[in-house]
PDB file of N, H, CA, C and O in Angstrom:
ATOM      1  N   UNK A   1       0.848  -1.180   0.000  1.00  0.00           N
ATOM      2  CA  UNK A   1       0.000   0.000   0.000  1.00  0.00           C
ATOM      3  C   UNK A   1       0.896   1.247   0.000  1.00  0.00           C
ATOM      4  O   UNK A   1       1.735   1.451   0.878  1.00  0.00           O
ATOM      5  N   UNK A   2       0.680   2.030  -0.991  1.00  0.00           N
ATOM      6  H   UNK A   2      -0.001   1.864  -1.704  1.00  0.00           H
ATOM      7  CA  UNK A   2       1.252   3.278  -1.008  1.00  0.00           C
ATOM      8  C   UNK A   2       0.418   4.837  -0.378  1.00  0.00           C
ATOM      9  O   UNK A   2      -0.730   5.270  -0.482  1.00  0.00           O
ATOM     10  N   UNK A   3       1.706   5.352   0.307  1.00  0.00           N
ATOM     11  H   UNK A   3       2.638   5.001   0.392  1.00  0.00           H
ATOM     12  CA  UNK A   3       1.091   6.573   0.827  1.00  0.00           C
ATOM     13  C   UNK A   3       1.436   7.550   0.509  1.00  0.00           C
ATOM     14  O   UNK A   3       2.650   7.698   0.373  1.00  0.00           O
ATOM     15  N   UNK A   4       0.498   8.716   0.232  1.00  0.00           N
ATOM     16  H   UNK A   4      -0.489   8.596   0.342  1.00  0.00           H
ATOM     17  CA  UNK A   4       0.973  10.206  -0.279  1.00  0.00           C
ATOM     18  C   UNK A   4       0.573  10.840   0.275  1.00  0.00           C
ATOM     19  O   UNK A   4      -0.474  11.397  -0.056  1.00  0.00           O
ATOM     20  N   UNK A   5       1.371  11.160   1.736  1.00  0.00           N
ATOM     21  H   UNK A   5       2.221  10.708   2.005  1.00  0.00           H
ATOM     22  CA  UNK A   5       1.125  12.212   2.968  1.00  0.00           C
ATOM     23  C   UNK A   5       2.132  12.962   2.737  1.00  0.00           C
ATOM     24  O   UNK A   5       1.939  14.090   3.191  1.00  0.00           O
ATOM     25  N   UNK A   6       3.418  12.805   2.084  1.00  0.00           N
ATOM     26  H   UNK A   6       3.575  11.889   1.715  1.00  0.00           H
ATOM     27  CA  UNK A   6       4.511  13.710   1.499  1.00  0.00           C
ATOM     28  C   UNK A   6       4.163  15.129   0.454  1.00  0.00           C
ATOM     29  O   UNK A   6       3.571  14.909  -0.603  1.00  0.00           O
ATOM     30  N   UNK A   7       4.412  16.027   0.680  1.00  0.00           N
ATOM     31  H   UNK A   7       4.892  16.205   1.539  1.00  0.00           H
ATOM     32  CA  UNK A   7       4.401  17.008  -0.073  1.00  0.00           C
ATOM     33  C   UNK A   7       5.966  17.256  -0.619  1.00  0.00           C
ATOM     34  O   UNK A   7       6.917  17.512   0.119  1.00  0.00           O
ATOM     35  N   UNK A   8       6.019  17.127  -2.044  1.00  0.00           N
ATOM     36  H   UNK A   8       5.246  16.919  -2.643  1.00  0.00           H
ATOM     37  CA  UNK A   8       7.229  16.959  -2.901  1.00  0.00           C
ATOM     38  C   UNK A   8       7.093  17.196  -4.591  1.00  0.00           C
ATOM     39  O   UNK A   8       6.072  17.425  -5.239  1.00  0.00           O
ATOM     40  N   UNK A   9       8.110  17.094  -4.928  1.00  0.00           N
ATOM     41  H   UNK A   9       8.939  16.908  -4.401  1.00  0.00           H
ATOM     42  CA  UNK A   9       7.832  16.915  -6.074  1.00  0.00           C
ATOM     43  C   UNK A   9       8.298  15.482  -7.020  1.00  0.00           C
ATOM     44  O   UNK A   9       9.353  14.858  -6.904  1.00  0.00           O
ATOM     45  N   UNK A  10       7.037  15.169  -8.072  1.00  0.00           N
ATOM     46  H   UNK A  10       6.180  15.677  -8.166  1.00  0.00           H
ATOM     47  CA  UNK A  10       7.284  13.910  -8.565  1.00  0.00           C
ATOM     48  C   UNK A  10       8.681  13.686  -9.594  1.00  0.00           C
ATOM     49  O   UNK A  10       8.945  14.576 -10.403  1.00  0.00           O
ATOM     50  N   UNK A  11       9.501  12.516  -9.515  1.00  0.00           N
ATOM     51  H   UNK A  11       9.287  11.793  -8.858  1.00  0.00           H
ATOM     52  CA  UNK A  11      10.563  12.582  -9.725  1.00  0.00           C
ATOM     53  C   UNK A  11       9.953  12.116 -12.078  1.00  0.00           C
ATOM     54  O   UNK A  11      10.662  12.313 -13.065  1.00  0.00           O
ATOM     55  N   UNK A  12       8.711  11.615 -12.040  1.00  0.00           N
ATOM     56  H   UNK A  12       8.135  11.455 -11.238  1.00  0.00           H
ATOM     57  CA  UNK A  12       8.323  11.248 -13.417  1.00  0.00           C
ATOM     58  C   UNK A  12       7.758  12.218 -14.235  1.00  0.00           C
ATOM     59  O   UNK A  12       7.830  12.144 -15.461  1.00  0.00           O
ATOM     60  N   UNK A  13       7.134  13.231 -13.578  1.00  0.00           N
ATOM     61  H   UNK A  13       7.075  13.292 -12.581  1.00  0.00           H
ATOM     62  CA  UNK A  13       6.209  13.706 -14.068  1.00  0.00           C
ATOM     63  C   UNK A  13       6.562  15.514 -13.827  1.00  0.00           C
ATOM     64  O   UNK A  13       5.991  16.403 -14.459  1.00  0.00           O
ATOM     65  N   UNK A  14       7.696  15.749 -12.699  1.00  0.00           N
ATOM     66  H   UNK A  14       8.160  15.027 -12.186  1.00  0.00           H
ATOM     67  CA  UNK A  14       8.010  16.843 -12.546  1.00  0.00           C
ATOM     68  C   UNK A  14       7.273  17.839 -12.197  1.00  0.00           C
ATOM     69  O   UNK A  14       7.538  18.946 -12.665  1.00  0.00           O
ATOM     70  N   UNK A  15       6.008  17.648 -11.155  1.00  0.00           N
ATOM     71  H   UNK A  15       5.792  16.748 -10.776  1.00  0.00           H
ATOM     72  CA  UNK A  15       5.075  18.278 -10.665  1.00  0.00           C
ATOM     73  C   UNK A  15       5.027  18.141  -9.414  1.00  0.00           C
ATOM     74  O   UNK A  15       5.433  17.168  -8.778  1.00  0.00           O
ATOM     75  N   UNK A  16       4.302  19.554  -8.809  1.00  0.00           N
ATOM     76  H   UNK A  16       3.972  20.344  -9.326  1.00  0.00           H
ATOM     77  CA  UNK A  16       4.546  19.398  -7.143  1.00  0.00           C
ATOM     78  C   UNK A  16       3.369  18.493  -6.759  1.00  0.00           C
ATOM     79  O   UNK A  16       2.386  18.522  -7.500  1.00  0.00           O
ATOM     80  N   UNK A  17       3.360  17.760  -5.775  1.00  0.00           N
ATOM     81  H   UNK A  17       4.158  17.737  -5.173  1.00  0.00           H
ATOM     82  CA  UNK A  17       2.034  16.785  -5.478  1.00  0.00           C
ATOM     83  C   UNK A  17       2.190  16.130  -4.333  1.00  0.00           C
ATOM     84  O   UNK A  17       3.135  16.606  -3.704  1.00  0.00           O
ATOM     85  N   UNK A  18       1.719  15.327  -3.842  1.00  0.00           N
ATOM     86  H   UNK A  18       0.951  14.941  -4.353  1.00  0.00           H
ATOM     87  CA  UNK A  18       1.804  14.156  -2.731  1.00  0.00           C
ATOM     88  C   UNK A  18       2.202  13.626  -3.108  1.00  0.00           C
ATOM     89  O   UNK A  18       1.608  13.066  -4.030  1.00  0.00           O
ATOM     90  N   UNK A  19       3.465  13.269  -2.850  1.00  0.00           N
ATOM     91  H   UNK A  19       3.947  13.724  -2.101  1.00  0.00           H
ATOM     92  CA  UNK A  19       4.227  11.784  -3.384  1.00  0.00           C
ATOM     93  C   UNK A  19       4.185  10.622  -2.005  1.00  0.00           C
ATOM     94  O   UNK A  19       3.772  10.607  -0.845  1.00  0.00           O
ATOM     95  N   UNK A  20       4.925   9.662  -3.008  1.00  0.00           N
ATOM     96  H   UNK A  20       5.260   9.674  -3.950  1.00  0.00           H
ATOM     97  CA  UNK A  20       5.513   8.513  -1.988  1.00  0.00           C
ATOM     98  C   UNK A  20       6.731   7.759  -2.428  1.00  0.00           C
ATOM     99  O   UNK A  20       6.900   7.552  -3.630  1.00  0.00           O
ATOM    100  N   UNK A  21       7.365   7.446  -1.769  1.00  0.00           N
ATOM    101  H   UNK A  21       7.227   7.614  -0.793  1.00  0.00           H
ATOM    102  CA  UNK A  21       8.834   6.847  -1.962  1.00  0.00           C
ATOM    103  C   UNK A  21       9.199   5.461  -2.003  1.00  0.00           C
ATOM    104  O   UNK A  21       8.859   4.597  -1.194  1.00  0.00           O
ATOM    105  N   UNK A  22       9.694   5.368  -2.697  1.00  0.00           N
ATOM    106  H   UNK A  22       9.971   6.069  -3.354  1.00  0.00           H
ATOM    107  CA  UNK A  22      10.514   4.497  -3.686  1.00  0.00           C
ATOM    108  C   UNK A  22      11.897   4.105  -3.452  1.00  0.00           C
ATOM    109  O   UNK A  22      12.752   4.910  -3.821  1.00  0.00           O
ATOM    110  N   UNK A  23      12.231   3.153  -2.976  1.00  0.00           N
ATOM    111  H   UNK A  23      11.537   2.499  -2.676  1.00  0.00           H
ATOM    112  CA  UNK A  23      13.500   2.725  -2.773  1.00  0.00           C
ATOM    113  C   UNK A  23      14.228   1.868  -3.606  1.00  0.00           C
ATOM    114  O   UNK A  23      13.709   0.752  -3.620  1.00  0.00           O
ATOM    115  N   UNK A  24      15.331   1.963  -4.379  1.00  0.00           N
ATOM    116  H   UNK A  24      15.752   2.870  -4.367  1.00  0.00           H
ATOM    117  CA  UNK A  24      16.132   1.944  -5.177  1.00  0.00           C
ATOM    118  C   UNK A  24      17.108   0.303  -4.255  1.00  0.00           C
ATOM    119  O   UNK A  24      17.134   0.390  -3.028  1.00  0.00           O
ATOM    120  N   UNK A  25      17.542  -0.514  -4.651  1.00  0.00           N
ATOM    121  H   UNK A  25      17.520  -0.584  -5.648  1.00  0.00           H
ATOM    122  CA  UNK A  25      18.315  -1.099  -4.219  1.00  0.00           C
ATOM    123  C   UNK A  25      19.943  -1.281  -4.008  1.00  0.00           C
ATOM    124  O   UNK A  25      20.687  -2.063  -3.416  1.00  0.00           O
ATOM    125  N   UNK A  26      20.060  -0.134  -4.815  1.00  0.00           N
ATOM    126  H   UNK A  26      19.456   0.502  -5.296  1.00  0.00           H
ATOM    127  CA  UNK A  26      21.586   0.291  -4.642  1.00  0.00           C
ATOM    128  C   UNK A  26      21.233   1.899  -3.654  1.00  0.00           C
ATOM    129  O   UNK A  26      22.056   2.804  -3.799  1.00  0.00           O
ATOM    130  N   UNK A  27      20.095   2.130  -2.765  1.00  0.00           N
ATOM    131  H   UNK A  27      19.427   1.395  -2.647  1.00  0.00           H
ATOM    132  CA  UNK A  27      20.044   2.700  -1.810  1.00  0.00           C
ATOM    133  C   UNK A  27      19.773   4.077  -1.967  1.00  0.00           C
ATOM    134  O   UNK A  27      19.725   4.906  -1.058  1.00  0.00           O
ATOM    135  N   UNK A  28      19.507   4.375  -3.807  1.00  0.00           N
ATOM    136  H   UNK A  28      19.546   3.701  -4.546  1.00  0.00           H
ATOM    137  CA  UNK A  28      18.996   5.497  -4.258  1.00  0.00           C
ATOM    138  C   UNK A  28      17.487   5.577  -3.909  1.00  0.00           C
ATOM    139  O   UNK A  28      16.972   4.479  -3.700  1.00  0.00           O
ATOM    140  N   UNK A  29      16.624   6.727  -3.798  1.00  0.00           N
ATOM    141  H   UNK A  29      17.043   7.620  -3.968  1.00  0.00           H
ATOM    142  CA  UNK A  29      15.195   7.096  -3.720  1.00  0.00           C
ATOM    143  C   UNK A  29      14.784   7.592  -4.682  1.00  0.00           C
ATOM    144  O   UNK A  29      15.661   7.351  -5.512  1.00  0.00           O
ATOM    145  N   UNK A  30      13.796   8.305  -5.302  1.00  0.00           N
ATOM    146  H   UNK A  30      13.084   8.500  -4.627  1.00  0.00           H
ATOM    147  CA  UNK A  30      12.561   8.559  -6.016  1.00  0.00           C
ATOM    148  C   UNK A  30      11.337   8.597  -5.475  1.00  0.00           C
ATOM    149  O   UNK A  30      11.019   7.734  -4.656  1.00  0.00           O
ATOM    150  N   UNK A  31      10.467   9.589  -5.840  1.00  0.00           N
ATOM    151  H   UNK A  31      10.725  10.290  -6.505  1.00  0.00           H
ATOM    152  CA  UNK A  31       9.160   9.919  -5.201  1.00  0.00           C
ATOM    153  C   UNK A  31       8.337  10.020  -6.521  1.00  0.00           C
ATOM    154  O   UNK A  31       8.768  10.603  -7.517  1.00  0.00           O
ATOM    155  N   UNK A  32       7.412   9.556  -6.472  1.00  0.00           N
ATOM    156  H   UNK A  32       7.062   9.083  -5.663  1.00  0.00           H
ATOM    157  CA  UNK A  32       6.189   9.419  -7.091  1.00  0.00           C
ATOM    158  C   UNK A  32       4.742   9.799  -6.998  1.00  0.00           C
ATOM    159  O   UNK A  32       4.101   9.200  -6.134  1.00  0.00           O
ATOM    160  N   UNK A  33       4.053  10.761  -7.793  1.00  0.00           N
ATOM    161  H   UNK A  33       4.574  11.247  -8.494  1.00  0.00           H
ATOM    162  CA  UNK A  33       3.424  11.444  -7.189  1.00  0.00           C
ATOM    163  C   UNK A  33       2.243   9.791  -7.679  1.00  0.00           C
ATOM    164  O   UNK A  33       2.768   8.711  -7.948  1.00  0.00           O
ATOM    165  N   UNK A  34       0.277  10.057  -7.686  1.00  0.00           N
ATOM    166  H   UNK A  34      -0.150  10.935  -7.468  1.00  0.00           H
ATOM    167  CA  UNK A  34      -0.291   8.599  -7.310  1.00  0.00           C
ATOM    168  C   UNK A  34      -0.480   8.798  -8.997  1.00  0.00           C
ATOM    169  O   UNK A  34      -0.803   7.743  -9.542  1.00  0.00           O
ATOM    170  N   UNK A  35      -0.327  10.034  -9.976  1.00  0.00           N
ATOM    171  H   UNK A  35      -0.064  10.891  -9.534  1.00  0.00           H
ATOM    172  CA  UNK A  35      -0.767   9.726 -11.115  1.00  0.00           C
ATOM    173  C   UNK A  35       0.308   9.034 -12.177  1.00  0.00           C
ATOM    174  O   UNK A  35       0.229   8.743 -13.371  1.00  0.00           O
ATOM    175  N   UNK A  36       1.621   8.878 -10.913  1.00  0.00           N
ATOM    176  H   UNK A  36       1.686   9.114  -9.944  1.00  0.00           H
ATOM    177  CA  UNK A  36       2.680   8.281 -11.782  1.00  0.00           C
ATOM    178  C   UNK A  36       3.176   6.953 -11.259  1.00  0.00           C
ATOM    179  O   UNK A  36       4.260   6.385 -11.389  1.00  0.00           O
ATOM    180  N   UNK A  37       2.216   6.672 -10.716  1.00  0.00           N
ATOM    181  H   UNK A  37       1.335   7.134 -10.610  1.00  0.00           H
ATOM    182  CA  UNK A  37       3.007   5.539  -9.674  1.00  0.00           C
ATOM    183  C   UNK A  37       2.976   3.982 -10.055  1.00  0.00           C
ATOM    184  O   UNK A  37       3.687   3.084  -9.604  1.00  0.00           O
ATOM    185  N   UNK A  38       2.131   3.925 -10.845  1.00  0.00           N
ATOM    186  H   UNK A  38       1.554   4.654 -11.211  1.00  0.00           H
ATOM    187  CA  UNK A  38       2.124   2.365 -11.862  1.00  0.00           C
ATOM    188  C   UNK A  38       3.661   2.446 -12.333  1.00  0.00           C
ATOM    189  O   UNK A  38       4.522   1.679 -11.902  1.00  0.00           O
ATOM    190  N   UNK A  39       3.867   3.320 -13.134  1.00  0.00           N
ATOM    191  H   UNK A  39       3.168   3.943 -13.484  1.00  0.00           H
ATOM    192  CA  UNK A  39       4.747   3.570 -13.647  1.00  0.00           C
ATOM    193  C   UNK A  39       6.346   3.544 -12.984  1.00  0.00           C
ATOM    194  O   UNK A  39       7.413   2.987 -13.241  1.00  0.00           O
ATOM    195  N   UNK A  40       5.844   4.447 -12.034  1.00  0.00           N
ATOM    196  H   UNK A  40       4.978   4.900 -11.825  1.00  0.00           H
ATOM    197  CA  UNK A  40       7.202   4.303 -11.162  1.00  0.00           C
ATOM    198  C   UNK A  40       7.650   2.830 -10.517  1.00  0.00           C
ATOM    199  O   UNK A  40       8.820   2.451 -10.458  1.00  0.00           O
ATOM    200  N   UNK A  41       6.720   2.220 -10.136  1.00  0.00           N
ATOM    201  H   UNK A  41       5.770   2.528 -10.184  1.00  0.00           H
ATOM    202  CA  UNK A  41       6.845   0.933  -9.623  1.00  0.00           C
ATOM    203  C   UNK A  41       7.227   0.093 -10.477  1.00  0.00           C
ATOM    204  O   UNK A  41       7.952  -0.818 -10.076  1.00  0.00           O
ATOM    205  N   UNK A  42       6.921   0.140 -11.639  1.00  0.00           N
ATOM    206  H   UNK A  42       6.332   0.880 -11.965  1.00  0.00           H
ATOM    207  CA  UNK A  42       7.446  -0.743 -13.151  1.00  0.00           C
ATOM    208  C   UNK A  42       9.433  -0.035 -12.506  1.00  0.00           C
ATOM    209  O   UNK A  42      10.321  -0.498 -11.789  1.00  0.00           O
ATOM    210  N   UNK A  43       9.308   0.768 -13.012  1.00  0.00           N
ATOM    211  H   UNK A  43       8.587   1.144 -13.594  1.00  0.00           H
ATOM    212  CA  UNK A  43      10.286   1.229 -13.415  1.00  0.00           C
ATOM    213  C   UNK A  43      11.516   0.419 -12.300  1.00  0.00           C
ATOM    214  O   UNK A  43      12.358  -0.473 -12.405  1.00  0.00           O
ATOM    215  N   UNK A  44      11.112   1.157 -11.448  1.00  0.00           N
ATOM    216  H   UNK A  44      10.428   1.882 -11.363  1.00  0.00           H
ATOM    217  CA  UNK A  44      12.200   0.567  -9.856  1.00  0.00           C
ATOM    218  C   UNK A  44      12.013  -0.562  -9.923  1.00  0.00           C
ATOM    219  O   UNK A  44      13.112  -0.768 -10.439  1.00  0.00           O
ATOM    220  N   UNK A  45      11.518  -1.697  -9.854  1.00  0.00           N
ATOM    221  H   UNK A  45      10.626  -1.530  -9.435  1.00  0.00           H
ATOM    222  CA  UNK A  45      11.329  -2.665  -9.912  1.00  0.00           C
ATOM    223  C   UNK A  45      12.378  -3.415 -11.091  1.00  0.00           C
ATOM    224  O   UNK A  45      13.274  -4.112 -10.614  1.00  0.00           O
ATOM    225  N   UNK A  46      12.318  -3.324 -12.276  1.00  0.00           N
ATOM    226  H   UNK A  46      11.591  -2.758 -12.663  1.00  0.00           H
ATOM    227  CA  UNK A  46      13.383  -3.950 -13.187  1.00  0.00           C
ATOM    228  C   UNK A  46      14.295  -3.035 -13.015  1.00  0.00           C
ATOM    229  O   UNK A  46      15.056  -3.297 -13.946  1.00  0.00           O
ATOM    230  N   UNK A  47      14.907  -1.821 -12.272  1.00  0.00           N
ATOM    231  H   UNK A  47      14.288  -1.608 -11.515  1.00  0.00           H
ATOM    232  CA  UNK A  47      16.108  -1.521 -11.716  1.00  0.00           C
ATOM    233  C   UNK A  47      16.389  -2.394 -11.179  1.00  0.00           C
ATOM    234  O   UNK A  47      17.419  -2.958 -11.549  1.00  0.00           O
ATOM    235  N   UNK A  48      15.746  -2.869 -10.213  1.00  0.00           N
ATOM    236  H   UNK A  48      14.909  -2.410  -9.912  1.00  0.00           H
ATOM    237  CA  UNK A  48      16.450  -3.643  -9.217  1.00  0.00           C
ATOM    238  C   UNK A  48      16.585  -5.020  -9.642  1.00  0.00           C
ATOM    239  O   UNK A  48      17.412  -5.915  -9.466  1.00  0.00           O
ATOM    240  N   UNK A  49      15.721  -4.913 -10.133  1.00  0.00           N
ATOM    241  H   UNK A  49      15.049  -4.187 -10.276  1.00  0.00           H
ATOM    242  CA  UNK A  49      15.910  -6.856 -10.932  1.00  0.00           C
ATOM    243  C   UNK A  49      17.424  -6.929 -11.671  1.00  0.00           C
ATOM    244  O   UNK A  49      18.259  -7.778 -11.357  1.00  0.00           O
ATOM    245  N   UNK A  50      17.596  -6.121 -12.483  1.00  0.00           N
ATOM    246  H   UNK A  50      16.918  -5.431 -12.737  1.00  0.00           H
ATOM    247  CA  UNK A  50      18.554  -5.664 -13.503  1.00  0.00           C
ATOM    248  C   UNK A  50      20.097  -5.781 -12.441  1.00  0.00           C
ATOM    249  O   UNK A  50      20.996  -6.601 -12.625  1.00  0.00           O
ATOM    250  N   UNK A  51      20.056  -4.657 -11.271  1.00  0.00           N
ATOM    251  H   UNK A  51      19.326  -3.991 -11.121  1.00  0.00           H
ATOM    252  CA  UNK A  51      20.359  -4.153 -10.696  1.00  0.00           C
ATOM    253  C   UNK A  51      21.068  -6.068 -10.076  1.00  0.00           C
ATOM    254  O   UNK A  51      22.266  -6.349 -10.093  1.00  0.00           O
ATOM    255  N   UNK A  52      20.097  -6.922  -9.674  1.00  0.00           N
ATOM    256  H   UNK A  52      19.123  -6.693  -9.660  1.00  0.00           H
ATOM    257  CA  UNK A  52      20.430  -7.990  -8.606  1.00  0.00           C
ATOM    258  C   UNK A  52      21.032  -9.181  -9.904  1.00  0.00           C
ATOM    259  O   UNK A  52      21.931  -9.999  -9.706  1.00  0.00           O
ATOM    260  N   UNK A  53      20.353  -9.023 -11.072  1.00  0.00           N
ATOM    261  H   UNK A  53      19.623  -8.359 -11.233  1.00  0.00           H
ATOM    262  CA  UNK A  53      20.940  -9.693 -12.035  1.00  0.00           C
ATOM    263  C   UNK A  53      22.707  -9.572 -12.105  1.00  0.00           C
ATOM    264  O   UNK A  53      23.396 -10.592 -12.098  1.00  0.00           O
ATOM    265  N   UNK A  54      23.311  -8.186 -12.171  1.00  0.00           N
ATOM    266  H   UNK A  54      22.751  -7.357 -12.177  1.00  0.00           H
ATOM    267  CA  UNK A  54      24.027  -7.886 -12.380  1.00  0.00           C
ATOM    268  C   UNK A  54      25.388  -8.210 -11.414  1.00  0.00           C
ATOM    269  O   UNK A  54      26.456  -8.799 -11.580  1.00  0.00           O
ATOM    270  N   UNK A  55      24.782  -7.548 -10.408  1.00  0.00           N
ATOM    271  H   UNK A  55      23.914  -7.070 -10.273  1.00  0.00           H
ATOM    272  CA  UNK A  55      25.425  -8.143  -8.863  1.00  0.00           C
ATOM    273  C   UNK A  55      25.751 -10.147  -8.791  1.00  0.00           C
ATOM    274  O   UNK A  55      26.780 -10.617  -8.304  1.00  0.00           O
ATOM    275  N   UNK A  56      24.782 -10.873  -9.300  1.00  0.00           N
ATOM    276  H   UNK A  56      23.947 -10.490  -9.695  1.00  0.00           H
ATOM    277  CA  UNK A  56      24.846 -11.807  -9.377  1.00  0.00           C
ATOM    278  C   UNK A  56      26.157 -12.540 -10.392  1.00  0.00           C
ATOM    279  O   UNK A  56      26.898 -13.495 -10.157  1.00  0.00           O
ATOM    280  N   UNK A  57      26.061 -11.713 -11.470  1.00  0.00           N
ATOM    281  H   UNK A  57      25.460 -10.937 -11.661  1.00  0.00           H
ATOM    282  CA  UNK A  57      27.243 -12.136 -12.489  1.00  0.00           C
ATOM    283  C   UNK A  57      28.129 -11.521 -11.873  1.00  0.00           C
ATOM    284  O   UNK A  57      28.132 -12.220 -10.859  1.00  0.00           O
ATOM    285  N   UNK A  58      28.770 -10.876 -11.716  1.00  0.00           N
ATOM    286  H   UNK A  58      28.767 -10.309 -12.540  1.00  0.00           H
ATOM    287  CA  UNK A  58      29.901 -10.072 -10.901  1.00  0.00           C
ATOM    288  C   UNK A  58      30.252 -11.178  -9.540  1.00  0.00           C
ATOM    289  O   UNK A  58      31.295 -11.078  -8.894  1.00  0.00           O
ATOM    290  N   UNK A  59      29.686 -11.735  -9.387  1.00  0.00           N
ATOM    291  H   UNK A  59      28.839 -11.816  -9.912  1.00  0.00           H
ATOM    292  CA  UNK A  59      30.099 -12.776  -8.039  1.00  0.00           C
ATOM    293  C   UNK A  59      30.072 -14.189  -8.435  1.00  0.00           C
ATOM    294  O   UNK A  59      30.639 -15.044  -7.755  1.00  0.00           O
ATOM    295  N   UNK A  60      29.480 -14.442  -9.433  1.00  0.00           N
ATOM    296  H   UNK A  60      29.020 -13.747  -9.985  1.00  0.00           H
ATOM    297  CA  UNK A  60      29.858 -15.730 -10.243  1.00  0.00           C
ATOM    298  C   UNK A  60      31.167 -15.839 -11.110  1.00  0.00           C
ATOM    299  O   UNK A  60      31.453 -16.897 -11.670  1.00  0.00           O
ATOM    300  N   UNK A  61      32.081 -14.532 -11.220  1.00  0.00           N
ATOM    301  H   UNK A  61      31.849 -13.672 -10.765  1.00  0.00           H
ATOM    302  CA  UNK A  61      33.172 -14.807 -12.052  1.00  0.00           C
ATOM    303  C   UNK A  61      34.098 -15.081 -11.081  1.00  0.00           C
ATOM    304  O   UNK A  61      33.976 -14.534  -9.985  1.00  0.00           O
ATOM    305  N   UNK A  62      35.170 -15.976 -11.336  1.00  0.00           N
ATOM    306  H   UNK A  62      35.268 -16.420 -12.227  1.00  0.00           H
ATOM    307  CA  UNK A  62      35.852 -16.497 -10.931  1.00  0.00           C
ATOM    308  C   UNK A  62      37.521 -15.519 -10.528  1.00  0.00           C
ATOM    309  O   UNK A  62      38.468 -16.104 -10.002  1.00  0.00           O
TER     310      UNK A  62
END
């Protein structure tokens, strides 16, 4: 469940709004205001997939 009690601005859409935050797995953030937030969640999400993919090969080389 996402919350937009934050007053900010959206990091997609570049408008001031209620956002909510987004955590990055290399420990970066992003805020999302609710008319961007499908979106944002796509987005961070195969960061981090990408992100753990990557990490994964990097520790499988010998």
């Amino acid at each position: 469940m996402y919350v937009f009690t934050k007053e900010g601005i959206c990091d997609w859409c570049h408008t001031p709004s209620y956002v909510t935050k987004h955590e990055y797995i290399d420990g970066k953030c992003h805020h999302s205001c609710e008319k961007c937030l499908s979106f944002a969640v796509m987005d961070v999400r195969q960061f981090n997939l990408a992100e753990i993919e990557l990490r994964n090969k990097m520790t499988a080389q010998p």
